[in-house]
Structure formats: C-alpha cells, structure tokens
C-alpha positions in Angstrom: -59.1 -169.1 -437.0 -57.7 -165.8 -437.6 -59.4 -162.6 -437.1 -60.6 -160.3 -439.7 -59.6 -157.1 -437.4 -56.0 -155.7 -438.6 -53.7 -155.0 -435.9 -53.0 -151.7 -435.1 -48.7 -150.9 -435.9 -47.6 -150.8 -431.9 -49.2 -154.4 -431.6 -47.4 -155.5 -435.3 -44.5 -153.4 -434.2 -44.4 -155.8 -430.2 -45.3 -159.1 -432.0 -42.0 -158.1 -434.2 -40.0 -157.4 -431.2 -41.0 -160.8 -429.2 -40.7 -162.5 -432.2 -37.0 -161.1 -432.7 -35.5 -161.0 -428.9 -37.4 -163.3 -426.7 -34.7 -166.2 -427.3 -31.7 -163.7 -427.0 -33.9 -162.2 -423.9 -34.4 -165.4 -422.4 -30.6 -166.1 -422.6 -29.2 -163.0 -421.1 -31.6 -163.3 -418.0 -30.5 -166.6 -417.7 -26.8 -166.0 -417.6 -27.6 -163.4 -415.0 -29.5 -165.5 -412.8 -28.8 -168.8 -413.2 -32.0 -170.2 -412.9 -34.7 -171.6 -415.2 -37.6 -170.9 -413.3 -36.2 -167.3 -412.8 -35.5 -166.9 -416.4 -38.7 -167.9 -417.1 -40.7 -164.9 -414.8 -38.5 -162.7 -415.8 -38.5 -163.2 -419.0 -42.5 -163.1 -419.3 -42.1 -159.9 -417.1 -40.1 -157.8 -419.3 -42.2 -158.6 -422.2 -45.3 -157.6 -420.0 -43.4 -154.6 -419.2 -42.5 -154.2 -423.4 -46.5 -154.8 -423.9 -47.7 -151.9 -421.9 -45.5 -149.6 -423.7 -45.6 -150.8 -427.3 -46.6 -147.8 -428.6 -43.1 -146.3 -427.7 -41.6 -148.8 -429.6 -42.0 -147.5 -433.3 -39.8 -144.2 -431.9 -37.4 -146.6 -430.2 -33.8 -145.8 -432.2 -31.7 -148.5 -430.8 -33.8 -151.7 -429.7 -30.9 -153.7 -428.8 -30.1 -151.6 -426.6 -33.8 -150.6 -424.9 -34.3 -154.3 -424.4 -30.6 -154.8 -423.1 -31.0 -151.9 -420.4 -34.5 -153.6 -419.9 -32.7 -157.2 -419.2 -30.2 -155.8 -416.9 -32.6 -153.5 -414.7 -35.1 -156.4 -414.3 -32.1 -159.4 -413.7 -30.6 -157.1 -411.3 -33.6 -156.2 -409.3 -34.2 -160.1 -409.2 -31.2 -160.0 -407.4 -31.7 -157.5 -405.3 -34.9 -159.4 -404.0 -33.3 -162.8 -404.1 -30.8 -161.2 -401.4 -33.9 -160.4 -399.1 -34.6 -164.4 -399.4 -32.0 -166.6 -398.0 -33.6 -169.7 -399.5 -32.8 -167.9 -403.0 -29.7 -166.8 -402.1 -28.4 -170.0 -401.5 -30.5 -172.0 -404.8 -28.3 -169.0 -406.4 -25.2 -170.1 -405.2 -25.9 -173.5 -405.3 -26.5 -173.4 -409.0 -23.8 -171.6 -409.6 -21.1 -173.1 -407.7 -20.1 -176.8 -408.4 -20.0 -179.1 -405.4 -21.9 -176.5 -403.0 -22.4 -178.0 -399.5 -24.9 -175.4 -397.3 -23.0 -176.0 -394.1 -19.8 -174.7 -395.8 -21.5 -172.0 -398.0 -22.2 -170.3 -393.9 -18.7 -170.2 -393.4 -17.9 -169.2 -396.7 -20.5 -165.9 -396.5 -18.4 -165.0 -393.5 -15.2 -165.4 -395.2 -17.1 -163.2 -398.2 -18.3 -160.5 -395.5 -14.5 -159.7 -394.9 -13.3 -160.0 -397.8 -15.9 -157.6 -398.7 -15.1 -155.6 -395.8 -11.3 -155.2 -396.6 -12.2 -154.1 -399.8 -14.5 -151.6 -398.5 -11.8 -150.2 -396.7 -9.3 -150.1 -399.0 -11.3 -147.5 -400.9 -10.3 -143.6 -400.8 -12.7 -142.2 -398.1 -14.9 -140.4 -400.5 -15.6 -143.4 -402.4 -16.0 -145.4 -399.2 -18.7 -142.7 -398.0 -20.5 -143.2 -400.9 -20.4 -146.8 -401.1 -21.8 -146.4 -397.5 -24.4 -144.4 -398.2 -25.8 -146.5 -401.3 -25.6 -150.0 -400.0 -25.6 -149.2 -396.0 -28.5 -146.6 -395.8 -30.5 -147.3 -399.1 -29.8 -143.4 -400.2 -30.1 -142.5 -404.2 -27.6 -140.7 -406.1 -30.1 -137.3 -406.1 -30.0 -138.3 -402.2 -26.0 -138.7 -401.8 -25.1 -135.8 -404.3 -27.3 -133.7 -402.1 -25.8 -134.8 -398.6 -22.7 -134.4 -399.5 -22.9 -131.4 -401.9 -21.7 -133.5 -405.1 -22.9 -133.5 -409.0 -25.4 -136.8 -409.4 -22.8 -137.8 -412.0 -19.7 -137.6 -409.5 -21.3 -139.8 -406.8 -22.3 -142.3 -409.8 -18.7 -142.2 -410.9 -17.7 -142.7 -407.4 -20.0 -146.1 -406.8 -19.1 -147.0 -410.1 -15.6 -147.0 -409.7 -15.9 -148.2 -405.8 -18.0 -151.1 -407.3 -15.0 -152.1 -409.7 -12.4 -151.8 -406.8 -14.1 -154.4 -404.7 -15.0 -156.8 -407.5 -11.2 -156.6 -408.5 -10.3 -156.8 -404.6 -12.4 -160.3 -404.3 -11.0 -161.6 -407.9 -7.4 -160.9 -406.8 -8.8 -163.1 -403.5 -9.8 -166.1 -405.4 -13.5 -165.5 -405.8 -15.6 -167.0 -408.5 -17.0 -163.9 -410.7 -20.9 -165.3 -410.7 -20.7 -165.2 -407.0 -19.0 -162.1 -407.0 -22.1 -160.6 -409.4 -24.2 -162.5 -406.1 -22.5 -160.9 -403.4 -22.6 -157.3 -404.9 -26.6 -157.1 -404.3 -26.4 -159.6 -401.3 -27.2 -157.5 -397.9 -24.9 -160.1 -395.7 -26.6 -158.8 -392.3 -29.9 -161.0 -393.5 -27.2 -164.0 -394.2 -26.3 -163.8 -390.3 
C-alpha cells in the first residue's frame, strides 16, 4: 500500500540516485575489494552516508563524480582497516591471487617488505621524508607541510608521485597490481 504523503525533492532526488548508481556502486567497490561480503557493507554504507546528506544532492553538479570520490574514499578506508586485520588481509589476498597457499603468502609478505623497502629508498630524499612521514608516523599533509615548511599541495605532489615510484618499482619486480593496490595500505609490521 502506498502512502498518500508526497515525498519531499531530497528524498525523490536519493531514491533517483540509488536507483541510478547502486549497480555501478556496487561494481566499483567490488573491484576494489574483492570481496562480496565487503562489497555488500560498503555498499549499504555509502548509501547510508548519501541518505544523511540528501539534501546536498539537488546542488550536486557532477554526481558521477561525488559518488566516484565517495566509492574510492570508503573502498580505500576498508583497506586501510582490513590491513589492521591479518585474517582480512590474507581473505584479500587469497581472493585475489590464484592458487594462494598461507604458508607461502608469509614468505611472500617478506619478499613484499623489501621490495617495498628498495623502492622506498630509491626515492629522492624529500619524497622519501614524506613518504615516511605519511605511512611511518600517521602525519597529515596540513601536519607534513608544517614540519617541514612545505605548501599542502607540494607534500601531496610529493606522496603522489612517491606513491607511483614504488607501484612502478614493484610492477617492474613482477608483482601482481591487485596486490600491489593491497600492499600500499598494508602496515607490514602487523604482518610480522
């Protein structure tokens, strides 16, 4: 039975949006985290997330690209937390490599660690400070830029581009590029 009580335009204007991107939503956070179940939560969260601010989404002037930045912040902070979780860390890589064996996946994180390592220090030592400083010691841009005297936008360029030098070093070295988007956001000292 439907009700007689019109809906207001932000709830027209979210049952639109879900009705338009939840497929192409689902999808995306699917090829980022290769899992059902996780695509599924995550999913359901970023419409939770869409709900509580529908009534931005009238003045919204490019919704591909809202929900898009919206996908990739809430897929990447899944794994960011999957990297606190061994347990997900290896379901991750076991769904995303074929043949995966958890006995040789330890001695694979190792041989990851230095790869990751050599990388690192192949950087120029600015980059390398920065890199540090983000994934070593937790620090923001605003944080980084401020220690070390820098415009926001320069130490983002910096991890940006120190970011591309180490996927590139561990491409060059053979490694599968899901487990390469894995091992970016993986703190190896909780792999130990």
């Amino acid at each position: 039975m439907k009700s007689d009580i019109p809906k207001t335009q932000p709830e027209f204007e979210f049952r639109r949006v879900f009705e338009e991107y939840k497929r192409q939503v689902y999808t995306q956070v699917y090829a980022i985290a290769k899992s059902q179940y996780a695509a599924e939560e995550i999913t359901q969260e970023i419409f939770i997330k869409i709900w509580q601010n529908r009534e931005l989404l009238s003045s919204v002037k490019n919704l591909d690209g809202y929900i898009y930045t919206i996908v990739r912040n809430y897929s990447l902070n899944y794994l960011r937390k999957a990297a606190s979780d061994l347990r997900l860390v290896n379901h991750l890589i076991s769904v995303a490599v074929p043949g995966y064996n958890h006995t040789e996946s330890v001695v694979q994180v190792s041989e990851y660690k230095k790869l990751i390592h050599m990388a690192v220090s192949q950087l120029s030592p600015q980059r390398r400070l920065v890199y540090e400083m983000s994934k070593d010691n937790d620090l923001s841009y605003d944080d980084i830029a401020s220690q070390l005297n820098l415009s926001k936008h320069t130490v983002k360029n910096h991890l940006l581009s120190a970011l591309a030098s180490i996927r590139g070093y561990l491409t060059q070295n053979g490694v599968d590029p899901t487990i390469i988007l894995i091992l970016m956001f993986v703190n190896f000292h909780n792999l130990q």
